[in-house]
C-alpha positions in Angstrom: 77.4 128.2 50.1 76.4 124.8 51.5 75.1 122.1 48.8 72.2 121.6 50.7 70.8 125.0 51.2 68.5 124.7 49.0 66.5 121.6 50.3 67.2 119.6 53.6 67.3 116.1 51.8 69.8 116.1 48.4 72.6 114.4 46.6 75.7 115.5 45.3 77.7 113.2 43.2 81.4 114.0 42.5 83.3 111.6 40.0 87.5 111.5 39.4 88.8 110.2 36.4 92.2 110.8 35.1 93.7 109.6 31.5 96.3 106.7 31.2 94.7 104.0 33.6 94.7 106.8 36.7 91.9 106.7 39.2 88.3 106.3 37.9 85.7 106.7 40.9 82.5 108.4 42.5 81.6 110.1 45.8 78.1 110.4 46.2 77.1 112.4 49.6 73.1 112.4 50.8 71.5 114.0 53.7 69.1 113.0 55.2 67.6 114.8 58.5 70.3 114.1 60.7 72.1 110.9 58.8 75.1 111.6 56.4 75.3 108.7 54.4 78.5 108.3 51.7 78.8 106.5 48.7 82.1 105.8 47.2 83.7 103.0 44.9 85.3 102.6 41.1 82.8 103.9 38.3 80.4 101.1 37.4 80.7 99.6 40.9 77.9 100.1 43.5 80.5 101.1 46.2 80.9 101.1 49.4 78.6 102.5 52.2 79.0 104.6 55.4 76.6 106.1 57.3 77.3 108.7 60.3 74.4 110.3 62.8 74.6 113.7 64.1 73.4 115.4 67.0 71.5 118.1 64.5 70.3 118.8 60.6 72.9 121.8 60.8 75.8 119.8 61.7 75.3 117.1 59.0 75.1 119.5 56.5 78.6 120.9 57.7 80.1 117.1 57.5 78.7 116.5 54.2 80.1 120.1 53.2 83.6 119.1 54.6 83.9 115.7 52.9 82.9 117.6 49.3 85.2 120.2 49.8 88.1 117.6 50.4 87.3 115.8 47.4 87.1 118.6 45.2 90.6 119.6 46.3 91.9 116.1 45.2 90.2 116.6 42.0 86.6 115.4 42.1 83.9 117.4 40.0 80.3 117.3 39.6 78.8 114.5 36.9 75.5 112.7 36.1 76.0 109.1 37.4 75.9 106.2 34.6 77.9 108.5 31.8 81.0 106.9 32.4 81.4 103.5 32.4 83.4 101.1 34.3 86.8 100.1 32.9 87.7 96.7 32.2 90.1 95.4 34.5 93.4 94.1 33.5 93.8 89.8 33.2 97.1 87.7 32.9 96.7 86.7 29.3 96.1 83.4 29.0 98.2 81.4 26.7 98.1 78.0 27.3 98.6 74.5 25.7 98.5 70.7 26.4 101.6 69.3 27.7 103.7 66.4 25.3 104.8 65.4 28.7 103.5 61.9 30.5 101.0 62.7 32.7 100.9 63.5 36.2 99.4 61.6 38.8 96.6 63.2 39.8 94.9 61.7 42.6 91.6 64.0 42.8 90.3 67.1 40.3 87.8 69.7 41.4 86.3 71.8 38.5 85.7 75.0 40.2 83.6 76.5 37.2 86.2 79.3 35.8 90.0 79.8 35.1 91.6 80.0 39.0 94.4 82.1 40.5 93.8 81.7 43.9 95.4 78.9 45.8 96.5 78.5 49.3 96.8 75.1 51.4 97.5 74.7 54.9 97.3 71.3 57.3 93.4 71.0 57.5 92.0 72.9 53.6 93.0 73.3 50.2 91.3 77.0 49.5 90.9 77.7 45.6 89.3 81.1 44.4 88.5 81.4 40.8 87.5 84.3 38.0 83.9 84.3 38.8 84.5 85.4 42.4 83.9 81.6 43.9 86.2 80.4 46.9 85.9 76.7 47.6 87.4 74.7 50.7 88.3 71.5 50.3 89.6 68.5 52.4 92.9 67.1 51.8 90.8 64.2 50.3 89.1 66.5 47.9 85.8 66.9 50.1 84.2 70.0 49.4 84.0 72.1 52.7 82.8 75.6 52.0 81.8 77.9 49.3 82.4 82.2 49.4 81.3 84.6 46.7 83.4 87.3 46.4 81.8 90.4 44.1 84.3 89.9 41.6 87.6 88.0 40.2 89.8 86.4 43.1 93.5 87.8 42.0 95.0 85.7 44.4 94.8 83.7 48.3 97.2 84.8 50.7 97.9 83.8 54.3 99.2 85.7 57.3 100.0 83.7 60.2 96.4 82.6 60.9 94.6 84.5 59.0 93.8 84.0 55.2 93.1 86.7 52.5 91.6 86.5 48.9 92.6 89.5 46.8 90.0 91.0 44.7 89.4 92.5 41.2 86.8 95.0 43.1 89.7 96.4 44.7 89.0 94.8 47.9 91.0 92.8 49.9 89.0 90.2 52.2 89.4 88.1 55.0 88.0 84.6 55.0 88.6 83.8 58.3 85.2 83.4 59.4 81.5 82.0 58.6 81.3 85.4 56.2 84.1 87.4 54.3 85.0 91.1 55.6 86.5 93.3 53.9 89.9 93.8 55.5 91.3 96.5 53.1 90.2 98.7 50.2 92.6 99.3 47.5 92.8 103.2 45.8 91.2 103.0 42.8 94.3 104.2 40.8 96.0 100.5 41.6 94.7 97.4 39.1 96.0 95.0 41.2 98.2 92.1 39.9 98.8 90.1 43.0 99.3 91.2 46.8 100.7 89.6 49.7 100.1 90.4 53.3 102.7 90.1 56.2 102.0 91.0 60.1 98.8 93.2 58.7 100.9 95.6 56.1 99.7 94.6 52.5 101.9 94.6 49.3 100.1 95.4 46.1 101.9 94.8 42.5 99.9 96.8 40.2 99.3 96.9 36.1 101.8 100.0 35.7 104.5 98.6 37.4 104.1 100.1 41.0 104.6 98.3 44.6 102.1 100.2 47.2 102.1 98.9 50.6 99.1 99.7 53.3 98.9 99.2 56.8 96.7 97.1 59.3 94.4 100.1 59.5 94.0 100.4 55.7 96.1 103.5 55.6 98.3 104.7 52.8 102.5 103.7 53.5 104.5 104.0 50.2 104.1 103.6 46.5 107.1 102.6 44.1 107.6 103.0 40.6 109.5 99.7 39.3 112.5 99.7 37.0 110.0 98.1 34.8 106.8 97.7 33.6 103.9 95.4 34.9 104.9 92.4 36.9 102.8 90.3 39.4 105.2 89.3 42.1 105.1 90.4 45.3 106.1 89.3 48.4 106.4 90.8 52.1 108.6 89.5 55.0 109.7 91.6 58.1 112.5 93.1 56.6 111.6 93.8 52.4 109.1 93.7 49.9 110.5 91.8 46.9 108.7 92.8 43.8 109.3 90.9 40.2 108.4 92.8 37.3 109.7 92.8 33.3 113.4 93.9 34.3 114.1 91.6 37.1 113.5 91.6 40.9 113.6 94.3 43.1 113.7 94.5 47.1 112.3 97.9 49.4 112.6 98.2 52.8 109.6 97.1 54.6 108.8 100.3 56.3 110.5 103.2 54.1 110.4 102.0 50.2 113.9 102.4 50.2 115.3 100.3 46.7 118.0 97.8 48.8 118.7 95.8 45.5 117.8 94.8 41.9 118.4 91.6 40.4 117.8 91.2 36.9 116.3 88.3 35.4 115.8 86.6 31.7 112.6 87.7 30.9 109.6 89.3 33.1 109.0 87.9 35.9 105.5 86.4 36.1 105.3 85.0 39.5 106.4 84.6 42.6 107.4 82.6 45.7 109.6 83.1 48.7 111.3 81.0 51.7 112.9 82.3 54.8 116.5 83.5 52.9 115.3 83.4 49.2 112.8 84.4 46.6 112.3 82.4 43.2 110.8 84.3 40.3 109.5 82.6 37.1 110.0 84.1 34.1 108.3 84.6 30.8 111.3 82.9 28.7 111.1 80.2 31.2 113.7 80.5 34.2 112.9 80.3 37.4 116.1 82.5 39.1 116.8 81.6 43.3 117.5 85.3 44.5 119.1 86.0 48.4 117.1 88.2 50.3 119.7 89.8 51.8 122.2 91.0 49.2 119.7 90.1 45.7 122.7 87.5 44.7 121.5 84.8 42.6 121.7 81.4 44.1 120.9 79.0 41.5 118.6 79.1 38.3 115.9 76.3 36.9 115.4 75.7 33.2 112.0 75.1 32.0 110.6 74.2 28.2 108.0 77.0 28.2 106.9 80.5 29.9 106.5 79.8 33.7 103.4 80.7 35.4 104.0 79.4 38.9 106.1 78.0 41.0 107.0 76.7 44.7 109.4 75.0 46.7 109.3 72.3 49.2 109.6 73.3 53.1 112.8 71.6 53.2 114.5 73.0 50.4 115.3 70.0 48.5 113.2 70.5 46.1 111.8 73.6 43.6 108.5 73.2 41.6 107.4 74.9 38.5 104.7 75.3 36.2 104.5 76.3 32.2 101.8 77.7 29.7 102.1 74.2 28.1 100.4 72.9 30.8 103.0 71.2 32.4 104.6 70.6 36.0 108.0 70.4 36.7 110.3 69.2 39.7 114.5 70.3 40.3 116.5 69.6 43.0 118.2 72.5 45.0 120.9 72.8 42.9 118.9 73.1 39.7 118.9 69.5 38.2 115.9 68.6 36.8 114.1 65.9 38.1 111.0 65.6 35.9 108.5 66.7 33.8 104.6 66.0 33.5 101.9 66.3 32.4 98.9 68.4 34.4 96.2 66.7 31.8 93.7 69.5 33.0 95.3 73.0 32.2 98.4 75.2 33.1 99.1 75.8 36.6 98.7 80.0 37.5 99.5 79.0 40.9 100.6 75.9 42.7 101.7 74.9 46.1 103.7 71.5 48.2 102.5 70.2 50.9 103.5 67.1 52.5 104.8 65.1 49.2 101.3 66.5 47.1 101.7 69.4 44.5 98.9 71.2 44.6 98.0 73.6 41.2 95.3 76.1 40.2 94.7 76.0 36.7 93.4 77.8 33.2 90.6 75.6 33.0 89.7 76.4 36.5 90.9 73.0 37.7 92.4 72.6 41.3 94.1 69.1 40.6 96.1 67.6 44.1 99.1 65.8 42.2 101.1 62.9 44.3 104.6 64.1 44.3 105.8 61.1 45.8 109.1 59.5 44.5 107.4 56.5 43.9 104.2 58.0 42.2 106.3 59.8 40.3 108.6 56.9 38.9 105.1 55.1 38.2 103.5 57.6 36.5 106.8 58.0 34.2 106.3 54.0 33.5 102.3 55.0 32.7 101.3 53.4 35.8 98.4 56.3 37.3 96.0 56.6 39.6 92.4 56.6 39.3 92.2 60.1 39.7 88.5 61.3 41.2 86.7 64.0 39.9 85.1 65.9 42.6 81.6 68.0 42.5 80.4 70.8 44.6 76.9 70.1 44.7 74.5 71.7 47.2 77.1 74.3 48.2 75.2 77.7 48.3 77.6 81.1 48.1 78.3 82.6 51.3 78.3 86.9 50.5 80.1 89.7 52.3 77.4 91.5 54.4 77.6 94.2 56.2 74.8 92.5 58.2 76.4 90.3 61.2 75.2 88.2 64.2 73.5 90.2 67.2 73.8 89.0 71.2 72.6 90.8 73.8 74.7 91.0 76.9 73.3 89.0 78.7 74.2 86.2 76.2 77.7 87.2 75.9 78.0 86.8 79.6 78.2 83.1 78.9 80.0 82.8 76.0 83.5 83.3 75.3 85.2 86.0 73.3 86.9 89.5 73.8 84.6 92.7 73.9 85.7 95.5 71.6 84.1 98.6 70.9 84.4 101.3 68.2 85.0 105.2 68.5 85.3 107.8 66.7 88.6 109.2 66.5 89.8 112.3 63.8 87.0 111.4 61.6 88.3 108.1 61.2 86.4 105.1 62.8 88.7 102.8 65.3 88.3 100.2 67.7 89.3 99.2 70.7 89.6 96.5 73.5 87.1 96.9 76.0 87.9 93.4 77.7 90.4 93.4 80.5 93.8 92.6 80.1 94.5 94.4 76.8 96.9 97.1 76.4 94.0 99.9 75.9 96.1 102.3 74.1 96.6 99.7 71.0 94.2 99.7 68.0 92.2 96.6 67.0 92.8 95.7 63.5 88.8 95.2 62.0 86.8 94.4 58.9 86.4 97.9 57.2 82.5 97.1 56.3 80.9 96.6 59.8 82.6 99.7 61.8 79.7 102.0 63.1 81.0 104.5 65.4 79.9 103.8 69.4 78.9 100.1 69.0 80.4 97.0 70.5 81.5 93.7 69.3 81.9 90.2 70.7 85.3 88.9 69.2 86.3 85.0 68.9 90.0 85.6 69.7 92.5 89.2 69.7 95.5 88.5 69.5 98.6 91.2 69.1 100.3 91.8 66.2 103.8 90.0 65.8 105.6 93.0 66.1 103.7 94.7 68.4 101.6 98.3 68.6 98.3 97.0 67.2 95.4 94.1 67.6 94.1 92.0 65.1 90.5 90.3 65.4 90.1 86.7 64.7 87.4 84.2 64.2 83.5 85.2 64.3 82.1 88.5 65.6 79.0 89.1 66.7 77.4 92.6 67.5 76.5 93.8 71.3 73.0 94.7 71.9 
């Protein structure tokens, strides 16, 4: 018998939640005349909304039945919303103390109100997302340039090519691309995500239990692997492997299969994570950072620091490898694994850092995202006690910019004269897709799209498509407005 038999407008409210840190979420189904509208998230969360019309009472009532009866064969079961509670998600502990080292010299400091994972810099921004769910832009100069607020913790900042992802402790995975985050992926709610990385639209997840999951550009389930180990927060994706670093070392899949190529094994667990085109460096919790081919998991060279590693990175170039400790401070080696010095952050221990164009850049404890001059000559001067003035920089007047499902309207008319590509989105085996409508677009490839915005038979002015780097699919770029 149907749910709704009795009544034309009602609720049902399924919840799964397994023993041992497995899933713990809700579906919540409503009918309403002809409007199916699904609720669905972790327990505690307010979840995430979809709506879908239909041409008669009758045949929402069969959709709603169908999506019920699928849940309850994965496991779902009736319950009263608000018994359970939500579960506390897991934190890198934070251990941290001040450095005996000289300090570094800092040439700007932006407080960014809570301890920071998230750090990503390219030519134009330094982007730093913190615990509280605030990403900041900021100038090379230390000029704040934008503000996002993200529902909860930002795990970590990613880039892809052009595109640039903060990974969040909702589960959520969104791109910051434009005026507004979108949600570009949605984790399962089984995965207490670590760190992720993202490479030609496939995302790598390291979770709390020691799995690897990967996801494709349509947010669609690949693989999940079990690690040797346990917990571990490395992960990182190229075309050819996903190289995860948990508490027994580092191990490489195949990109497309999960096939275990290698294992490397490391002195202690591997707590982060960095990669170049042929290697990947791991720090480690007893204070190594190991230089690990890609190709055939050989150890190239190894980096000896005073304390537990929490980050590291490595110049373009290769000359030089960067590394920071929980006793808050920084440290540079040449290739080969000489050290070359030792400082001082004076605001924290670095979770993540990265180099760009002679300036270390680190995300700290305290929340600090500090731009350090990694100049030779700074460098020797700041060994002699000769610093910098460093400037301490405020975000004042910078308001928090939400996700919203809500987005920019233009009539035809309007788009006539301004520039972008026309997609539209269909309905295709229950699952929502889009699709060029522009000319010059292959029109049997998929549009890679914000999850959050899709409703089935609208249209969508674009900024930029562009295809994927190995073909098969589209992903959206820049602003996107909605075609009335």
């Amino acid at each position: 018998m149907s749910d709704y038999a009795a009544q034309a407008d009602q609720v049902t409210y399924l919840e799964l939640s397994e023993d041992g840190g497995g899933a713990h979420k809700f579906y919540e189904v409503r009918v309403v005349g002809t409007e199916v509208t699904i609720t669905y998230g972790r327990i505690g969360d307010a979840g995430q909304v979809r709506s879908s019309s239909f041409a008669t009472h009758e045949k929402a009532l069969a959709a709603a039945d169908r999506k019920l009866a699928e849940k309850r064969r994965k496991g779902y079961a009736p319950a009263v919303r608000g018994v359970r509670k939500r579960r506390a998600v897991t934190r890198r502990e934070i251990v941290s103390t001040r450095s005996s080292a000289s300090q570094a010299p800092v040439l700007w400091r932006f407080d960014s109100g809570a301890a920071a994972f998230g750090i990503y810099v390219d030519d134009d921004h330094a982007w730093v997302g913190n615990q509280s769910g605030d990403v900041y832009t900021l100038a090379h100069d230390g000029t704040v340039t934008g503000r996002f607020g993200l529902p909860d913790g930002v795990r970590c900042i990613v880039s892809d090519d052009f595109w640039i992802y903060a990974g969040c402790d909702d589960g959520r995975v969104y791109d910051l691309g434009g005026k507004i985050p979108h949600v570009a992926y949605e984790i399962a709610d089984d995965v207490d995500i670590y760190w992720l990385d993202i490479n030609d639209g496939v995302l790598g997840v390291s979770d709390a239990r020691g799995g690897i999951t990967t996801v494709d550009h349509e947010d669609e389930f690949q693989w999940r692997r079990k690690s040797l180990g346990g917990g571990g927060w490395m992960v990182r994706c190229d075309d050819d492997g996903v190289y995860h670093g948990h508490d027994q070392g580092v191990t490489r899949y195949g990109s497309r299969d999960g096939e275990q190529i290698w294992h490397t094994s490391t002195v202690g667990q591997v707590l982060f994570g960095w990669q170049e085109d042929s290697e990947v460096f791991a720090g480690t919790s007893r204070g190594w950072v190991h230089a690990i081919g890609k190709h055939d998991g050989a150890e190239r060279a190894r980096y000896r620091c005073d304390a537990a590693v929490f980050s590291c990175a490595t110049s373009p170039d290769g000359r030089f490898v960067f590394a920071g400790d929980n006793h808050s401070s920084v440290y540079c080696f040449a290739a080969d694994g000489t050290r070359l010095w030792k400082l001082g952050t004076g605001c924290g221990s670095a979770f993540s850092m990265q180099y760009h164009r002679e300036r270390l850049y680190v995300v700290t404890t305290q929340g600090t995202l500090a731009c350090i001059d990694a100049g030779e000559s700074a460098v020797r001067d700041a060994e002699e006690g000769r610093l910098p003035t460093a400037a301490d920089v405020k975000a004042t007047g910078w308001e928090r910019v939400t996700p919203t499902a809500r987005i920019e309207t233009v009539t035809v008319s309007q788009a006539g004269s301004s520039s972008g590509v026309e997609v539209e989105c269909v309905q295709e085996n229950g699952r929502t897709r889009i699709r060029v409508t522009s000319p010059g677009f292959d029109p049997t490839w998929r549009v890679q799209f914000p999850k959050h915005i899709r409703v089935p038979g609208a249209r969508y002015l674009v900024t930029e498509v562009l295809p994927s780097e190995r073909g098969g699919f589209y992903r959206a770029r820049g602003e996107i407005r909605r075609l009335l």
